[in-house]
N, CA, C and O atoms as a DFTB+ gen file, in Angstrom:
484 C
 N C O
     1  1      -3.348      11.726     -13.711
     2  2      -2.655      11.602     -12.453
     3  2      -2.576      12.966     -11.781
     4  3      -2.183      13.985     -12.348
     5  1      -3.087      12.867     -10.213
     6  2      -2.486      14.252      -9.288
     7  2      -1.146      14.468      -9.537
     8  3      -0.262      13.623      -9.399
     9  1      -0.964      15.916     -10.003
    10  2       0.741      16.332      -9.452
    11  2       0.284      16.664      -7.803
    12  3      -0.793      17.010      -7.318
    13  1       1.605      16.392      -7.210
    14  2       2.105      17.003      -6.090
    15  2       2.945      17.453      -5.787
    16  3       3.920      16.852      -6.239
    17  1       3.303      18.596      -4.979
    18  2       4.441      18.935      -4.990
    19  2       5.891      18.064      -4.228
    20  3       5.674      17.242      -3.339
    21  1       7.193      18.332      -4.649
    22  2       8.055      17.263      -3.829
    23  2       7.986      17.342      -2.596
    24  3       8.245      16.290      -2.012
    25  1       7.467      19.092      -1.336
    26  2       7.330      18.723      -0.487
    27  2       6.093      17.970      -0.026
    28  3       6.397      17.195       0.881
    29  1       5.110      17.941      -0.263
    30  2       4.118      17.107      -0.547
    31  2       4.065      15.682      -0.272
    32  3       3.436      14.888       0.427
    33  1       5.159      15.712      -1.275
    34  2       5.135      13.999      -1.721
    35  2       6.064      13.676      -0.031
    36  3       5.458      13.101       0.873
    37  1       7.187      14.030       0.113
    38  2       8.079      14.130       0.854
    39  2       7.274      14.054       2.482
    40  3       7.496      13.080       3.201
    41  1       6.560      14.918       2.836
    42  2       5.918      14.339       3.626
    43  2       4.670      13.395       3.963
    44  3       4.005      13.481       4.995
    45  1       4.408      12.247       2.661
    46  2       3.753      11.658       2.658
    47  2       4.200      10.381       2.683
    48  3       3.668       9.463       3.307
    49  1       5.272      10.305       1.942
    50  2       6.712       9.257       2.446
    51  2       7.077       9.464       3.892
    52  3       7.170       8.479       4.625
    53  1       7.276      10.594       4.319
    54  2       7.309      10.135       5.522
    55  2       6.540       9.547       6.805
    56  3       6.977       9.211       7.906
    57  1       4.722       9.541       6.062
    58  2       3.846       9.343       6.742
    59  2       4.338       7.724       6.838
    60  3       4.399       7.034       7.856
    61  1       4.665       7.349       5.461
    62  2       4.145       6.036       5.229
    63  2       5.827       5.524       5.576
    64  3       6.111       5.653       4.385
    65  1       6.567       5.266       5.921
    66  2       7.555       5.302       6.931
    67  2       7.157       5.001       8.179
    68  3       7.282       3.890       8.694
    69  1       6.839       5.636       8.518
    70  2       6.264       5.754      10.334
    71  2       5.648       4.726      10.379
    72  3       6.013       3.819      11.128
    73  1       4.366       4.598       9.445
    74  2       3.851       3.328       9.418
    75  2       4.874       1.960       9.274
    76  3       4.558       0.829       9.644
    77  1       5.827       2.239       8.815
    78  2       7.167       0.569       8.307
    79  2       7.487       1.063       9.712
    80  3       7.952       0.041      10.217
    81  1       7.511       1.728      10.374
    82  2       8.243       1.748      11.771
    83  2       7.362       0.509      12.682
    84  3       7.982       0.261      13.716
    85  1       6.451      -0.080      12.590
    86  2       5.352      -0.348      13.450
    87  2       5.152      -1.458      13.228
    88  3       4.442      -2.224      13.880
    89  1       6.182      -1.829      11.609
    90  2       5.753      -3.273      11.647
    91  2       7.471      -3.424      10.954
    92  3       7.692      -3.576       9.752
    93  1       8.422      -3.348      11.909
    94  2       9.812      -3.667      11.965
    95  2      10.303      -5.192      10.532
    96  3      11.413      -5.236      10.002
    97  1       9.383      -6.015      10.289
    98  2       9.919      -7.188       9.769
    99  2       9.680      -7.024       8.629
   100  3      10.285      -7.811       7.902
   101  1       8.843      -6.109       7.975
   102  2       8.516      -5.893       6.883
   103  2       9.332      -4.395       6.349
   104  3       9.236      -3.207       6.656
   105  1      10.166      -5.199       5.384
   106  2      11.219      -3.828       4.345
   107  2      10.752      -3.582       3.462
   108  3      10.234      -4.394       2.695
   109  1      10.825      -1.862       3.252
   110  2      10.176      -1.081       2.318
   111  2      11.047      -1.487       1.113
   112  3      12.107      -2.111       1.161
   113  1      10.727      -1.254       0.570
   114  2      11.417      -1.599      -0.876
   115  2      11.183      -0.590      -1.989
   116  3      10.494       0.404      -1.757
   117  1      11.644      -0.766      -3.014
   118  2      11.939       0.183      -3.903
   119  2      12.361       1.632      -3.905
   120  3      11.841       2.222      -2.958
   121  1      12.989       2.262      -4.514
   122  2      12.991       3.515      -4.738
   123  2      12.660       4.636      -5.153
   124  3      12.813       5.781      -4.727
   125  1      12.006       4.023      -6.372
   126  2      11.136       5.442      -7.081
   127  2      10.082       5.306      -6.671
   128  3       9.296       6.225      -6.898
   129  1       9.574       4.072      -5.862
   130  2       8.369       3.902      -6.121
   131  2       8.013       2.992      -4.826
   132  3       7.690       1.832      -5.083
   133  1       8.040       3.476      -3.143
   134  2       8.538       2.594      -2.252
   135  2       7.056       1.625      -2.085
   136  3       5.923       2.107      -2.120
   137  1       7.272       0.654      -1.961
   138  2       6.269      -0.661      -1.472
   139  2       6.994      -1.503      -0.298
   140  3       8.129      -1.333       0.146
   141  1       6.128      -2.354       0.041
   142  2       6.507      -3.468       0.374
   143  2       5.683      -4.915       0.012
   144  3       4.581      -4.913      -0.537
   145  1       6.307      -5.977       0.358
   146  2       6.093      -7.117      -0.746
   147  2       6.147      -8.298       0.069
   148  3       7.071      -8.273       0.883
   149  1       5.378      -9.392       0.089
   150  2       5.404     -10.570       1.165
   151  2       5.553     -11.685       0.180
   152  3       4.715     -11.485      -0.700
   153  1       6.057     -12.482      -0.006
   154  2       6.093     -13.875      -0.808
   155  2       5.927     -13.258      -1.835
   156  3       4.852     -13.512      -2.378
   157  1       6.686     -12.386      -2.445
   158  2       6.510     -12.504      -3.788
   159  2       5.783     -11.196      -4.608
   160  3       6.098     -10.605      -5.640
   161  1       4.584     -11.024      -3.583
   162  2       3.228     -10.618      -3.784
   163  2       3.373      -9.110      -2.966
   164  3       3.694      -9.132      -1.778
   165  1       3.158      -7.991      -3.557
   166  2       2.905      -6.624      -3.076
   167  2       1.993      -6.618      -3.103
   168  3       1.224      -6.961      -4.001
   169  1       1.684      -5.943      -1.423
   170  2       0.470      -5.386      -0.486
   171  2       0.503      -4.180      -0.250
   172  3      -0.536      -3.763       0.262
   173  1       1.462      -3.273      -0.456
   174  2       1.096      -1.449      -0.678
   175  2       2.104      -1.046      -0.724
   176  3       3.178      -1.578      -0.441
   177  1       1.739       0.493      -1.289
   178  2       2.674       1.040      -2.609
   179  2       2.427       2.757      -2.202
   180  3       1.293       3.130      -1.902
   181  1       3.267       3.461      -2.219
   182  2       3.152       4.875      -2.708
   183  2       3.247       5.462      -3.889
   184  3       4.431       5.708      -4.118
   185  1       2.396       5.872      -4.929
   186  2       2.362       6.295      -6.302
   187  2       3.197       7.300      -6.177
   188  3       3.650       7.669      -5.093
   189  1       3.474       7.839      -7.332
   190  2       4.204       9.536      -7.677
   191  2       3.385      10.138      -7.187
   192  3       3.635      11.229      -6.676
   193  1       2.031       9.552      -7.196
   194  2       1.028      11.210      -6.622
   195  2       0.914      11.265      -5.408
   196  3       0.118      12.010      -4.835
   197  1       1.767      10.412      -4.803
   198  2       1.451      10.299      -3.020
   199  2      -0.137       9.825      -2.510
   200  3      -0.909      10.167      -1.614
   201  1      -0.138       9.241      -3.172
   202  2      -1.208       8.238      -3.202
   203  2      -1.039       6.763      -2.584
   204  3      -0.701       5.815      -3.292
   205  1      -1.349       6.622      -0.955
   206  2      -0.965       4.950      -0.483
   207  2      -1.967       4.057      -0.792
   208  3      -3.101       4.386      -0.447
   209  1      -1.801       2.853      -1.442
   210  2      -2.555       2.056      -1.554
   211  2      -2.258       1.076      -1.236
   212  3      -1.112       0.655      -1.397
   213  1      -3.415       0.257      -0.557
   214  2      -3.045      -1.313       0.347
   215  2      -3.869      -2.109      -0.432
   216  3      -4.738      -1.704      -1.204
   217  1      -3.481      -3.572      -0.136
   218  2      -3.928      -4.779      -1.103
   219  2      -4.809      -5.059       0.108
   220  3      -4.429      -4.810       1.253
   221  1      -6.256      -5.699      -0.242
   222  2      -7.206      -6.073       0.683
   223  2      -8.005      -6.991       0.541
   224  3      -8.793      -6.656      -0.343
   225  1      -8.338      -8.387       1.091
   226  2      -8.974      -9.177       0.839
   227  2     -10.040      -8.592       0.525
   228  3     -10.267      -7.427       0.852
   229  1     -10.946      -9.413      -0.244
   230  2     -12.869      -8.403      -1.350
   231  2     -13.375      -8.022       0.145
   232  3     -13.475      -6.819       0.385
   233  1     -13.688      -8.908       1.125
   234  2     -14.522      -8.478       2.394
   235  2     -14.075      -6.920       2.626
   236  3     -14.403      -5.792       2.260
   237  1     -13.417      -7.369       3.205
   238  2     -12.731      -5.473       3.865
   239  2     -12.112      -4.445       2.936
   240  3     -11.593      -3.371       3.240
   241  1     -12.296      -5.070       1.582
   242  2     -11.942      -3.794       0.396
   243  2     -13.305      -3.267       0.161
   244  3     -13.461      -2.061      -0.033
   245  1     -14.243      -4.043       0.164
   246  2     -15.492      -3.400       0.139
   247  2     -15.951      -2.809       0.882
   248  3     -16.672      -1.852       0.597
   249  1     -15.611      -3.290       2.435
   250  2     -16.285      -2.301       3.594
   251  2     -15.368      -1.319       3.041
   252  3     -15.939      -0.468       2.359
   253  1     -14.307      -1.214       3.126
   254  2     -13.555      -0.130       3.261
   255  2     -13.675       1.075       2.050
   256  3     -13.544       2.257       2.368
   257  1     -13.910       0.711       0.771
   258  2     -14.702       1.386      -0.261
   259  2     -16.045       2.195      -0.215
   260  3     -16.394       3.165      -0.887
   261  1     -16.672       1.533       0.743
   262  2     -18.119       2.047       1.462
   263  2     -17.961       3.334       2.357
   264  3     -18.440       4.467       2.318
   265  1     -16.759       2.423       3.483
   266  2     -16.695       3.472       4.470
   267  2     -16.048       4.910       4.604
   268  3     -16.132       5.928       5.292
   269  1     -15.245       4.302       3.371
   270  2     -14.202       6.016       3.927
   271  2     -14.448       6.434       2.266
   272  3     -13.590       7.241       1.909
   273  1     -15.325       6.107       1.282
   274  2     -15.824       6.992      -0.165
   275  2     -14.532       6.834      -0.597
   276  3     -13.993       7.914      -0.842
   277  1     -13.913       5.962      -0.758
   278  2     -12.335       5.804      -2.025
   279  2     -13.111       4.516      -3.048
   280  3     -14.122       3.863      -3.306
   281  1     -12.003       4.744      -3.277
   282  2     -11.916       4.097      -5.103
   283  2     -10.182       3.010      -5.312
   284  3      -8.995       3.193      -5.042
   285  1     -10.959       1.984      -5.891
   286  2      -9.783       1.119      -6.143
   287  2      -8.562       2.407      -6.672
   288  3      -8.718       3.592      -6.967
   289  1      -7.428       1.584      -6.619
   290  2      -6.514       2.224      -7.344
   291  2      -6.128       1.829      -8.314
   292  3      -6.084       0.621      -8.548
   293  1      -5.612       3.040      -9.422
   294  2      -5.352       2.867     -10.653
   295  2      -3.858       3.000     -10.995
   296  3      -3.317       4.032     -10.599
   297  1      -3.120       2.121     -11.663
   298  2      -1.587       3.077     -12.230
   299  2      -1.616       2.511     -13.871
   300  3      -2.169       1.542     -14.392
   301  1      -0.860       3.460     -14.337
   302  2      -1.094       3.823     -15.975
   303  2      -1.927       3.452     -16.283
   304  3      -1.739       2.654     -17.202
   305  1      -3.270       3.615     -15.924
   306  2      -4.601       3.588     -16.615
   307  2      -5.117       2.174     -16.554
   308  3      -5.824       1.677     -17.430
   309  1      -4.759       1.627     -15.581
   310  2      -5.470      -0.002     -15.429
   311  2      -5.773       0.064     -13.738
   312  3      -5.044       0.432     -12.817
   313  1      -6.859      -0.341     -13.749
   314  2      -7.626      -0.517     -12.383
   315  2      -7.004      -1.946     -11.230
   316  3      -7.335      -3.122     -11.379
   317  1      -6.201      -1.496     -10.293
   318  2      -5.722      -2.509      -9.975
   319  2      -7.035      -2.781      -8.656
   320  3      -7.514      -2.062      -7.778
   321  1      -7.256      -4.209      -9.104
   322  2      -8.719      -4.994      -8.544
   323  2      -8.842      -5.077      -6.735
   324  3      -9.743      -5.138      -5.899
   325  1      -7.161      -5.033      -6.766
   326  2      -7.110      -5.538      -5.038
   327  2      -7.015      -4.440      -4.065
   328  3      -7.183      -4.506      -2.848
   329  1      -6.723      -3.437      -4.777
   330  2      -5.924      -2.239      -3.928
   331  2      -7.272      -1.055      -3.524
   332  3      -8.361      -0.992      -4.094
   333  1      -6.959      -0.506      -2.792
   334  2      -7.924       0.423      -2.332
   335  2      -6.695       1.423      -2.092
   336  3      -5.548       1.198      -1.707
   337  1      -7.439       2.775      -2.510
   338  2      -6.810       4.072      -2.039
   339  2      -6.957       4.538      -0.885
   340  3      -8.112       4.591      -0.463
   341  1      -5.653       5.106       0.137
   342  2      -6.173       5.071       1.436
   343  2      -6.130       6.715       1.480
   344  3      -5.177       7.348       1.026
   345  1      -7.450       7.414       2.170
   346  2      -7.763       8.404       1.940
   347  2      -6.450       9.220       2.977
   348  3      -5.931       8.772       4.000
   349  1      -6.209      10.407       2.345
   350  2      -5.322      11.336       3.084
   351  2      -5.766      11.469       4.003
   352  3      -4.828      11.243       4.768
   353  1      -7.329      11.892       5.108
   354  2      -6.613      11.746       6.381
   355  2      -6.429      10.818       7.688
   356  3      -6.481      10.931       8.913
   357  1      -6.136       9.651       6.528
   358  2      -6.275       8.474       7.222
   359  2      -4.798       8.141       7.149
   360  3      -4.535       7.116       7.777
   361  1      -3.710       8.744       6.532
   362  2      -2.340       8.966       6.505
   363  2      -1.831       9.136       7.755
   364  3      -0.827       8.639       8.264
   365  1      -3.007      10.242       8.395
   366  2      -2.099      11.118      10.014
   367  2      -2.595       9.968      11.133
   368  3      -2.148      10.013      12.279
   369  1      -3.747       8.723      10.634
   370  2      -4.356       8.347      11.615
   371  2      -3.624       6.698      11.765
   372  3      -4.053       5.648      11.287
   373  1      -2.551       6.897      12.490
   374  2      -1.853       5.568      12.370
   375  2      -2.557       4.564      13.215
   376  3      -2.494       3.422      12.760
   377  1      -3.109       4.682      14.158
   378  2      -4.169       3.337      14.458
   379  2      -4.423       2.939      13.683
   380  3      -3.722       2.046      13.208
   381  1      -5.753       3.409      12.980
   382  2      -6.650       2.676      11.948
   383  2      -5.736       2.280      10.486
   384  3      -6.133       1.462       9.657
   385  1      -4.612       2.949      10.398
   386  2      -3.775       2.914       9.147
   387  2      -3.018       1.412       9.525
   388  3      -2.726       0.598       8.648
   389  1      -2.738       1.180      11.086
   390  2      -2.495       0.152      11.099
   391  2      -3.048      -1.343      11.066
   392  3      -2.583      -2.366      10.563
   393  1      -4.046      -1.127      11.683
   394  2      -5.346      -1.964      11.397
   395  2      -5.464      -2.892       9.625
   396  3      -5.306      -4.018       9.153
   397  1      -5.793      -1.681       9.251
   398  2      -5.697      -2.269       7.480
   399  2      -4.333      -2.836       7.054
   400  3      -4.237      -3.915       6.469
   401  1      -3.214      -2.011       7.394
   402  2      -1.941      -2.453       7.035
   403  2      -1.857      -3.980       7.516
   404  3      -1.638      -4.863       6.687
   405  1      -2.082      -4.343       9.213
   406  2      -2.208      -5.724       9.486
   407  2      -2.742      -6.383       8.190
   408  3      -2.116      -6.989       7.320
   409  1      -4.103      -6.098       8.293
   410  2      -5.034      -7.338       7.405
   411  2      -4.208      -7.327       6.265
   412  3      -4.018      -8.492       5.914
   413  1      -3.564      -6.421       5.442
   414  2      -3.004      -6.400       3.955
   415  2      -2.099      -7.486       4.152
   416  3      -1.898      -8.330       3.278
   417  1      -1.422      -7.495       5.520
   418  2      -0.333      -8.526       5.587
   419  2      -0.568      -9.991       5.668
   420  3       0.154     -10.853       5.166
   421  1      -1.740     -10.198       6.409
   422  2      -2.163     -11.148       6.748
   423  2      -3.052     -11.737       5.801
   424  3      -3.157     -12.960       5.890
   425  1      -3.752     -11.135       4.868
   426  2      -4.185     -11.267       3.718
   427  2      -3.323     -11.678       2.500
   428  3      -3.665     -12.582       1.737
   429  1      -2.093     -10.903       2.353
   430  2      -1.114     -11.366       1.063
   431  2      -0.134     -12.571       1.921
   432  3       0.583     -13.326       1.263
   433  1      -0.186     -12.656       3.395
   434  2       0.443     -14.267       3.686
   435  2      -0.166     -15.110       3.305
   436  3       0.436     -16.089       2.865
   437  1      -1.428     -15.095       3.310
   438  2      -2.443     -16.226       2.831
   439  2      -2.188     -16.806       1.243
   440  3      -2.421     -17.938       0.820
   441  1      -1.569     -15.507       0.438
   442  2      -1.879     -15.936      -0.798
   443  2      -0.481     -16.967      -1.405
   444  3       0.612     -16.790      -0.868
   445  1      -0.601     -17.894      -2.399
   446  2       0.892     -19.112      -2.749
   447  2       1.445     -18.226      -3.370
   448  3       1.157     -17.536      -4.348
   449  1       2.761     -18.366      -2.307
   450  2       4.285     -17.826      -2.981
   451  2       4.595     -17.573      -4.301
   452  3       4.542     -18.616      -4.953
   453  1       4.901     -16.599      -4.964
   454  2       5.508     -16.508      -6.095
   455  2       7.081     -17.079      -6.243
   456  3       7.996     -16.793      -5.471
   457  1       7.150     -17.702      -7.078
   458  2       8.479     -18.305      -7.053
   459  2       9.322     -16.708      -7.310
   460  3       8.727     -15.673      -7.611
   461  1      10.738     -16.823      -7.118
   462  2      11.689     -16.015      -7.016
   463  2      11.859     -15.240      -8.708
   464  3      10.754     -15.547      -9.154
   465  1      12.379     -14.657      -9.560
   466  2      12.647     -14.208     -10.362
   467  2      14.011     -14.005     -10.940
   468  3      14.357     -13.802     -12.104
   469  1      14.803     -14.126      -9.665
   470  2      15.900     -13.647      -9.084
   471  2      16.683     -14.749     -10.367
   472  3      15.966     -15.619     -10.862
   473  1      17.974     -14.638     -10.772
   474  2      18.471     -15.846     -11.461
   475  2      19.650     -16.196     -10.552
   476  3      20.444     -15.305     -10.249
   477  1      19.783     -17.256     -10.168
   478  2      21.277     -18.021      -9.587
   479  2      22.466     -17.651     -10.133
   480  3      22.420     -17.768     -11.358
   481  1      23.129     -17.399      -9.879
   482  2      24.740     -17.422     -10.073
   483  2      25.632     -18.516      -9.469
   484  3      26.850     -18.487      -9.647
């Protein structure tokens, strides 16, 4: 894994912020580890290494693997199949950052709900 430094990281969270600014209905979630999550199902994530990765239907994970030279993403040493790494300076480029972010969304709406986890009280 990249170290980075906390300011580093710190302004890379805040990249990816700006981006949750743009799509208001969708809440970031977590804390150590902020994502966000549609039915169930998480569509992108910021690693410790400040590393954003978006969930992408195979079509446009592949263009997108082609086009900008990234590599699926990995956490603790397992290759996660759906995710693509989104290259740093595609962080500063919130058009196109939004573009993909759409499809991730519109892509993990498509997929059946995970039931809840949550237990009743």
């Amino acid at each position: 894994m990249i170290k980075i430094s906390k300011e580093e990281y710190a302004a890379r969270l805040a990249l990816y912020e700006r981006l949750m600014k743009a799509f208001p209905k969708i809440p970031r979630k977590g804390a150590t580890m902020p994502y966000t999550s549609l039915n169930g199902h998480m569509f992108s994530f910021l690693a410790k290494d400040g590393r954003l990765s978006l969930r992408l239907p195979e079509s446009e994970r592949v263009a997108f693997l082609q086009q900008y030279d990234t590599e699926l993403s990995k956490q603790y040493g397992s290759v996660m199949k759906e995710y693509v790494i989104v290259p740093d300076d595609m962080l500063h480029d919130l058009t196109a950052l939004k573009a993909y972010f759409q499809c991730s969304i519109e892509y993990t709406a498509s997929l059946k709900p995970k039931p809840s986890k949550k237990k009743k009280r």
